[in-house]
Backbone as ProteinMPNN parsed JSONL, in Angstrom:
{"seq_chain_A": "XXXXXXXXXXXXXXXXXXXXXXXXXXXXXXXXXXXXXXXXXXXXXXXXXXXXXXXXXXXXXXXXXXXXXXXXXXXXXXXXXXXXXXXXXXXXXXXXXXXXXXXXXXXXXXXXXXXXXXXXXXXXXXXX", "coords_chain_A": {"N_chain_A": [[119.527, 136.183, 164.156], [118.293, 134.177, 165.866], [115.784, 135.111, 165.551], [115.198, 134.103, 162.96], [115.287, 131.61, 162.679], [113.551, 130.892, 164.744], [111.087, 132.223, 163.59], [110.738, 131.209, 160.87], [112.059, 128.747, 160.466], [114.718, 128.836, 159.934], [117.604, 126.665, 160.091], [120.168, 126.492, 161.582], [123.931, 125.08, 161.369], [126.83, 123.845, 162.181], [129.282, 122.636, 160.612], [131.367, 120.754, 158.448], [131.509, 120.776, 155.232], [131.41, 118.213, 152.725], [130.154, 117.584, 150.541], [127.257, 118.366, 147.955], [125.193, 117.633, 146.273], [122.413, 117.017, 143.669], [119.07, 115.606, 144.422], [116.551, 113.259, 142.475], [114.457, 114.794, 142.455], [115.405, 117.709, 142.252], [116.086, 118.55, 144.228], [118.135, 120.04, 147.17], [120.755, 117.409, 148.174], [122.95, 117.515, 151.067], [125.48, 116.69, 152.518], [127.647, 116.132, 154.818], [130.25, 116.682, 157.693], [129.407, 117.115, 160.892], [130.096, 119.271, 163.13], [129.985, 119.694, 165.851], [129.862, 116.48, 166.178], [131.351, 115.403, 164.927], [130.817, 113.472, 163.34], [129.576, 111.844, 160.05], [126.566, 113.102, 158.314], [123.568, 113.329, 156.643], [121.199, 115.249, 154.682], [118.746, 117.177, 153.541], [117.49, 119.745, 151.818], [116.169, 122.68, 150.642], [117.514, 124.85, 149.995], [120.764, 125.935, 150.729], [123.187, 127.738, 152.406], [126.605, 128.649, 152.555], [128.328, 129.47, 155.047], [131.79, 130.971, 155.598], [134.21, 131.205, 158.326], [135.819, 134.044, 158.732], [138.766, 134.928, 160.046], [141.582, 137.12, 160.9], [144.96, 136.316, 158.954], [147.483, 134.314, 159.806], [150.08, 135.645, 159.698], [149.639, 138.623, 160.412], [149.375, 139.968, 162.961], [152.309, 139.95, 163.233], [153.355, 141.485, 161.048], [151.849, 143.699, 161.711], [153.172, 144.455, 164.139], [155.913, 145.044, 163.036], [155.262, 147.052, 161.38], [154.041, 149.041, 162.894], [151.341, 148.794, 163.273], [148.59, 149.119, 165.176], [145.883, 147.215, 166.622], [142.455, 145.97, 166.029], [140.155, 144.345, 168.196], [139.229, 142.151, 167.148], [141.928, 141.585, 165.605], [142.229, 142.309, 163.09], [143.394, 145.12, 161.101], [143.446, 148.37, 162.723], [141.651, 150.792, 162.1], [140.622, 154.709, 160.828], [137.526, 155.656, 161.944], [136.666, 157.419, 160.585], [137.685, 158.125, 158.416], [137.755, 155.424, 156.702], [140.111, 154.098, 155.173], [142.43, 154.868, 156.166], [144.88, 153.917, 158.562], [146.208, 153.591, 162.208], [148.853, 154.188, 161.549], [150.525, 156.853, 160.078], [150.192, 157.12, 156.603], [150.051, 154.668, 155.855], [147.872, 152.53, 154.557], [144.618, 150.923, 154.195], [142.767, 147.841, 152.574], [140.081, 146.04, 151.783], [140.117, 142.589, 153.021], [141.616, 142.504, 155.119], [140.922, 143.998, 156.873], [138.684, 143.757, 158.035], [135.961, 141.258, 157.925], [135.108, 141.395, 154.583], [133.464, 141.773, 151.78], [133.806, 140.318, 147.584], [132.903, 143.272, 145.884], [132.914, 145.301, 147.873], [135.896, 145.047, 148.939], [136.75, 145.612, 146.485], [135.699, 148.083, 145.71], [137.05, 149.548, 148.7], [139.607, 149.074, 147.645], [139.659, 150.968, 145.887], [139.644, 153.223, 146.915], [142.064, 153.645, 149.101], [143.891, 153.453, 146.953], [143.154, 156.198, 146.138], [143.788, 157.751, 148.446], [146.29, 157.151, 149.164], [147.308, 158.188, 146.677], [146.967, 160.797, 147.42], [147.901, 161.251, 149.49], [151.062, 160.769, 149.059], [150.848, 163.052, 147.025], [150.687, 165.215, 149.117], [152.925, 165.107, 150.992], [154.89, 165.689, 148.593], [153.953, 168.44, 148.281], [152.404, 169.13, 146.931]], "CA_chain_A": [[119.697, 134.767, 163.918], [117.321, 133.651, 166.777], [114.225, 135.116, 164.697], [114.68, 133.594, 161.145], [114.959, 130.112, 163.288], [112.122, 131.054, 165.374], [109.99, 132.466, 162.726], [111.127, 130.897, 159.42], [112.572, 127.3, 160.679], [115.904, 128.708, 159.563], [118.693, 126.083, 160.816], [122.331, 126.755, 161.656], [124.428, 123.763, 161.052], [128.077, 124.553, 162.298], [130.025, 121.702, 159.828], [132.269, 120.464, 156.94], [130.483, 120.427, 153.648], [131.843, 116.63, 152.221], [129.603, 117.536, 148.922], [126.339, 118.74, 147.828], [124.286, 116.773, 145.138], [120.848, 117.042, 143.452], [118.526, 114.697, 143.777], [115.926, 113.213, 140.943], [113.428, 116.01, 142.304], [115.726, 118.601, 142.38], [116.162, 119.08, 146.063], [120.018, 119.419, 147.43], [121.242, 116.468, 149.132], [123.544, 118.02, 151.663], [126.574, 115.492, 153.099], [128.49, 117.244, 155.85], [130.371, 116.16, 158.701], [128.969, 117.63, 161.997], [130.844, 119.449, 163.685], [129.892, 118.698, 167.183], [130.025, 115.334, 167.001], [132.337, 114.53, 164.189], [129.969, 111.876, 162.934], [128.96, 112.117, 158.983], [125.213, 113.645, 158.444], [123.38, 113.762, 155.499], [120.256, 116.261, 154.831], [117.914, 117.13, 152.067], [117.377, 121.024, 151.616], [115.385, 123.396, 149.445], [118.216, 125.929, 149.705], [122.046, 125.691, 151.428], [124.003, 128.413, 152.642], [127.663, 127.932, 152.835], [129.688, 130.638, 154.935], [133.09, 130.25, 156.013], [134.347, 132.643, 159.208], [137.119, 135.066, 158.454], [139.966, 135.342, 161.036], [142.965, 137.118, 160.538], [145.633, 135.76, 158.584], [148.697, 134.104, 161.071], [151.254, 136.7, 160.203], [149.106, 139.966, 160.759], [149.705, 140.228, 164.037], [153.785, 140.609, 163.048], [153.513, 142.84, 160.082], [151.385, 144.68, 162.785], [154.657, 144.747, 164.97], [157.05, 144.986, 161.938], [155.203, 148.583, 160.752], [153.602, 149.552, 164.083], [150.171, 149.419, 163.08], [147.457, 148.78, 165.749], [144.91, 145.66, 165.612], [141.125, 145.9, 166.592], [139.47, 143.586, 169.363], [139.135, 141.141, 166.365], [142.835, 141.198, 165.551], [142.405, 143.037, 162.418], [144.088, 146.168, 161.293], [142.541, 149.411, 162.885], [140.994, 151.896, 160.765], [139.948, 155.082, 161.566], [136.234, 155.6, 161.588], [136.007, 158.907, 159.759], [138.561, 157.736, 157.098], [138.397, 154.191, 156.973], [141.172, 153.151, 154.309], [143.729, 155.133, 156.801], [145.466, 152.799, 159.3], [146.862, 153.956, 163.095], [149.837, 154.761, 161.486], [150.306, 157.802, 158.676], [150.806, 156.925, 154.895], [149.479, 153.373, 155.579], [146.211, 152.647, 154.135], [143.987, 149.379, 154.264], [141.46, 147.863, 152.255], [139.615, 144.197, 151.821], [140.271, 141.484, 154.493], [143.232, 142.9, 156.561], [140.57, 144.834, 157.887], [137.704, 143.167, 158.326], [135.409, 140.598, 157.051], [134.692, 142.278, 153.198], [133.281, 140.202, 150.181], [134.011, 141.29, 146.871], [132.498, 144.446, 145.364], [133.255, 146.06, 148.913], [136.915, 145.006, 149.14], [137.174, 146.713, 145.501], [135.224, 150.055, 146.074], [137.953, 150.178, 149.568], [140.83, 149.472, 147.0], [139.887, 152.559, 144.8], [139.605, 154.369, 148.392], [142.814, 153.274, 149.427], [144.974, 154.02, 146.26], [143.173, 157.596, 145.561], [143.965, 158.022, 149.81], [147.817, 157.102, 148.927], [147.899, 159.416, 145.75], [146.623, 161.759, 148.22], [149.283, 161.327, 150.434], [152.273, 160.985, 147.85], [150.946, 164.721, 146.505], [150.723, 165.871, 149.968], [154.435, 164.769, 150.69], [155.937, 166.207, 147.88], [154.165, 169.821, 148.673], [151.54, 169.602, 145.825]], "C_chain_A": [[118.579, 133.987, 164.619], [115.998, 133.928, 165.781], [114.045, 134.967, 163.943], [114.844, 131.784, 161.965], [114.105, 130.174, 164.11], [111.121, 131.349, 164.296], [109.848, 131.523, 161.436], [111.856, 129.515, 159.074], [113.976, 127.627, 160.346], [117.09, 127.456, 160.643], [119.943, 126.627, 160.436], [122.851, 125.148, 162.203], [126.026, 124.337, 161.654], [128.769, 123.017, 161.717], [131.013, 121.856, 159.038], [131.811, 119.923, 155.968], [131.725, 118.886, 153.398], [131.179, 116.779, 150.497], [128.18, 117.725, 148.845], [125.891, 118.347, 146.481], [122.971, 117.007, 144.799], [120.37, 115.765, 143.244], [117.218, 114.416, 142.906], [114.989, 114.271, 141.001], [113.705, 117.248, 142.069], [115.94, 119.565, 143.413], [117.55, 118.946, 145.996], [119.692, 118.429, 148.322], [122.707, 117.476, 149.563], [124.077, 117.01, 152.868], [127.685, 116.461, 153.663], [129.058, 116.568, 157.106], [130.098, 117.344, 160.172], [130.111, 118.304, 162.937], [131.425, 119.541, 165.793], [130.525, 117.412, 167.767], [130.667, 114.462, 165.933], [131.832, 113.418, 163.386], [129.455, 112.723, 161.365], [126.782, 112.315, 158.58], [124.861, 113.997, 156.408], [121.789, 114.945, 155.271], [119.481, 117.008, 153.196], [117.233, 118.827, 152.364], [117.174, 121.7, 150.817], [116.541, 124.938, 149.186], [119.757, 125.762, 151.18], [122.861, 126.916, 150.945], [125.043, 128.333, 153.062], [128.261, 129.263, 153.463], [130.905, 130.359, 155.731], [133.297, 131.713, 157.225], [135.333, 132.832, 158.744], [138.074, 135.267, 159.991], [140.72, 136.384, 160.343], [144.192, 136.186, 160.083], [146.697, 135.404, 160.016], [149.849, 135.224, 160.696], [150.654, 138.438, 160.137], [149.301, 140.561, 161.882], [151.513, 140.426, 163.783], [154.16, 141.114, 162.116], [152.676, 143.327, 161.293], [152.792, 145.344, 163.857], [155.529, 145.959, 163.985], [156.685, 146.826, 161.598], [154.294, 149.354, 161.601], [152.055, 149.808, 163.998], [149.349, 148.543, 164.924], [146.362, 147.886, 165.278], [144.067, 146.082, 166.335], [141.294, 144.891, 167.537], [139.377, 142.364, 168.408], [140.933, 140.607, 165.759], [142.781, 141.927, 164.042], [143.122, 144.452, 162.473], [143.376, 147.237, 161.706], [142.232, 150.058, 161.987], [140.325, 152.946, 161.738], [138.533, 155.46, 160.789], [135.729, 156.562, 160.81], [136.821, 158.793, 158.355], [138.801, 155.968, 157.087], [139.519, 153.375, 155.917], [142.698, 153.515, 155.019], [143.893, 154.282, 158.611], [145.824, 153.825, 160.697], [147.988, 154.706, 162.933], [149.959, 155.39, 160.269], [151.181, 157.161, 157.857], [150.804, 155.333, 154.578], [148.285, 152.71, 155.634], [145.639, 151.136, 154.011], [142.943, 149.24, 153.199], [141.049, 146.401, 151.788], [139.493, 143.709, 153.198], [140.918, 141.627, 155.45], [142.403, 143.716, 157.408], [138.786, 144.907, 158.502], [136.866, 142.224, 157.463], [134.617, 141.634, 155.486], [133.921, 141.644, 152.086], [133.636, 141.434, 148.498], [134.143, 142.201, 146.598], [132.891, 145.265, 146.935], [134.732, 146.115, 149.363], [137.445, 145.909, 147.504], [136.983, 148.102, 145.598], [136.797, 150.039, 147.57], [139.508, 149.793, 148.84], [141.03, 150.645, 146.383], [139.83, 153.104, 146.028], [141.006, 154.256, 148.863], [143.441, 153.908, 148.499], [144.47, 155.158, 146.227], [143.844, 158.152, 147.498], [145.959, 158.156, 149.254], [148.221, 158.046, 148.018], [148.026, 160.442, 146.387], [147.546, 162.135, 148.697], [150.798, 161.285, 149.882], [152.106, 162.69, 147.72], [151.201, 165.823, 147.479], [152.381, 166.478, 150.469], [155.112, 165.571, 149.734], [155.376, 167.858, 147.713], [153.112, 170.005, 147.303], [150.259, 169.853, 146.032]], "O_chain_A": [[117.951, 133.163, 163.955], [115.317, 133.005, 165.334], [112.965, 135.349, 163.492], [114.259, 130.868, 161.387], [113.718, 129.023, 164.308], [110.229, 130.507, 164.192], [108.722, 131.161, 161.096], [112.186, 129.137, 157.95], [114.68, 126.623, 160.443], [117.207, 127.603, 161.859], [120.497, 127.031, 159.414], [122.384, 124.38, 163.043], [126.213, 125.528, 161.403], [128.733, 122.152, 162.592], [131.558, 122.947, 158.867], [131.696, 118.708, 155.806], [132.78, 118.793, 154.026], [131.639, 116.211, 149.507], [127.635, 117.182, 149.806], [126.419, 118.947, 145.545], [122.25, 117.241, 145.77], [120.774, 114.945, 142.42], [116.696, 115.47, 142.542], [114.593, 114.776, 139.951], [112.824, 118.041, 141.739], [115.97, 120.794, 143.484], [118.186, 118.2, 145.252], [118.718, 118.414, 149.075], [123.399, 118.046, 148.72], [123.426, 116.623, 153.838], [128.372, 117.296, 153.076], [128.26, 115.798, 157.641], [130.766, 118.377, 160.233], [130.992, 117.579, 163.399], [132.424, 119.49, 166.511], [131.159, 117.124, 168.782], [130.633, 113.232, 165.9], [132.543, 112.562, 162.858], [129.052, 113.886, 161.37], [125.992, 111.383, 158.731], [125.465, 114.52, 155.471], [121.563, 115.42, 156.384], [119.942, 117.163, 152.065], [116.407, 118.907, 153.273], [117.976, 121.587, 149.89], [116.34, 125.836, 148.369], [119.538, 125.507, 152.364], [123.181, 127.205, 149.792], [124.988, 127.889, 154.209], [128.673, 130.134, 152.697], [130.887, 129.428, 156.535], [132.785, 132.827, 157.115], [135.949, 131.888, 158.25], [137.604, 135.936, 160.911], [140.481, 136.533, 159.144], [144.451, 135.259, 160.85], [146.689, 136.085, 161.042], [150.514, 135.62, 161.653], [151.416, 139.338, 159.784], [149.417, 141.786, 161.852], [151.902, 141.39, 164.443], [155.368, 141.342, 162.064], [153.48, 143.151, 162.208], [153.121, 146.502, 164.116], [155.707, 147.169, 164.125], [157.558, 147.694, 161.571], [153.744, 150.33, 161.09], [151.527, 150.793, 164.514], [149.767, 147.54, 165.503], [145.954, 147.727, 164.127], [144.449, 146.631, 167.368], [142.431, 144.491, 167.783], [139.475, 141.327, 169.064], [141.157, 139.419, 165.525], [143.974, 142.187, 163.881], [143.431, 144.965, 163.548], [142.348, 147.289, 161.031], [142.677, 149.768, 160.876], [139.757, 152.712, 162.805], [138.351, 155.556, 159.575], [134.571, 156.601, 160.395], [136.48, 159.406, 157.343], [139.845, 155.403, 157.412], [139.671, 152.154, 155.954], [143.758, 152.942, 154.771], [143.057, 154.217, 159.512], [145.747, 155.013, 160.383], [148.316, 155.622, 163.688], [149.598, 154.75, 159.281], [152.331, 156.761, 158.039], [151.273, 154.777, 153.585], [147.743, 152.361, 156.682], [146.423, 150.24, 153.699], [142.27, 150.212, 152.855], [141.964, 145.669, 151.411], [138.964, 144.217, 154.187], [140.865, 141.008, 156.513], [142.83, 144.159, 158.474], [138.074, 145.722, 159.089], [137.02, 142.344, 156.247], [133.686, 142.43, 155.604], [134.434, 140.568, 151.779], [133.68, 142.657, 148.364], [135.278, 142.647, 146.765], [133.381, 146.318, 146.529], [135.032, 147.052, 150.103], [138.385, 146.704, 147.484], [137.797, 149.024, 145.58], [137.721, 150.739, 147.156], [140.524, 150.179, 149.419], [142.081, 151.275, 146.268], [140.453, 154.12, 145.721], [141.206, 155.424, 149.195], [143.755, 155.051, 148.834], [145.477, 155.862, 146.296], [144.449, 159.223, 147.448], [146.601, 159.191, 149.074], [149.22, 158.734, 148.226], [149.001, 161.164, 146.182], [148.092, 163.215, 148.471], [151.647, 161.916, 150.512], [152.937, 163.487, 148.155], [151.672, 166.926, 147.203], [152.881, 167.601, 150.406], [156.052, 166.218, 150.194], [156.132, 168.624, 147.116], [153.121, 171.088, 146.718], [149.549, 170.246, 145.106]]}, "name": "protein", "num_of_chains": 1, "seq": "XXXXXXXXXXXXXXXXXXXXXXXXXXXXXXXXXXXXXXXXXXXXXXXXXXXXXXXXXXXXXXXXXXXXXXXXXXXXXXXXXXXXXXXXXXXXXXXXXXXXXXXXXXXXXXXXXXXXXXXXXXXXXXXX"}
């Protein structure tokens, strides 16, 4: 982060987008309230990156209780590192956001990992 704003002028803005407009040149106008200092800011930018942080949902931490799983240092669900769609606790499998920040195409590929992990474990179970 330090060396695309040292090298490359990149800025980090920590705000609340309000709306993003073009104007007649085709530049964004970028209207945000600051999040510092609460005060409305406006800003003219050849390119705007919007990302939002990921927490944990508020009831993860008590389905965590509820089915005994274990949470990371982030509050997410554990995973282990050599299988990551299997959870702390056997025959409960993870995949997307419950277990870390994911975006799309990576929360799908760990759904097909996840259900073929569970078929897995269904066939195992019944001795097949």
């Amino acid at each position: 982060m330090n060396r695309a704003q040292r090298e490359y002028g990149v800025k980090y803005i920590r705000s609340r987008v309000a709306q993003i407009e073009e104007d007649e040149n085709g530049r964004l106008v970028f209207h945000y309230e600051d999040a510092t200092t609460s005060r409305p800011q406006q800003m003219k930018v050849d390119l705007a990156v919007l990302a939002t942080s990921l927490i944990p949902g508020p009831g993860v931490a008590a389905l965590s209780e509820v089915l005994d799983l274990e949470l990371d240092e982030y509050g997410f669900f554990r995973t282990n590192p050599f299988s990551p769609t299997d959870t702390t606790r056997e025959g409960v499998f993870t995949c997307g956001g419950c277990r870390g920040p994911s975006d799309i195409p990576q929360s799908v590929a760990q759904a097909s990992g996840a259900a073929a992990r569970a078929a897995q474990y269904v066939m195992e179970m019944e001795g097949m």
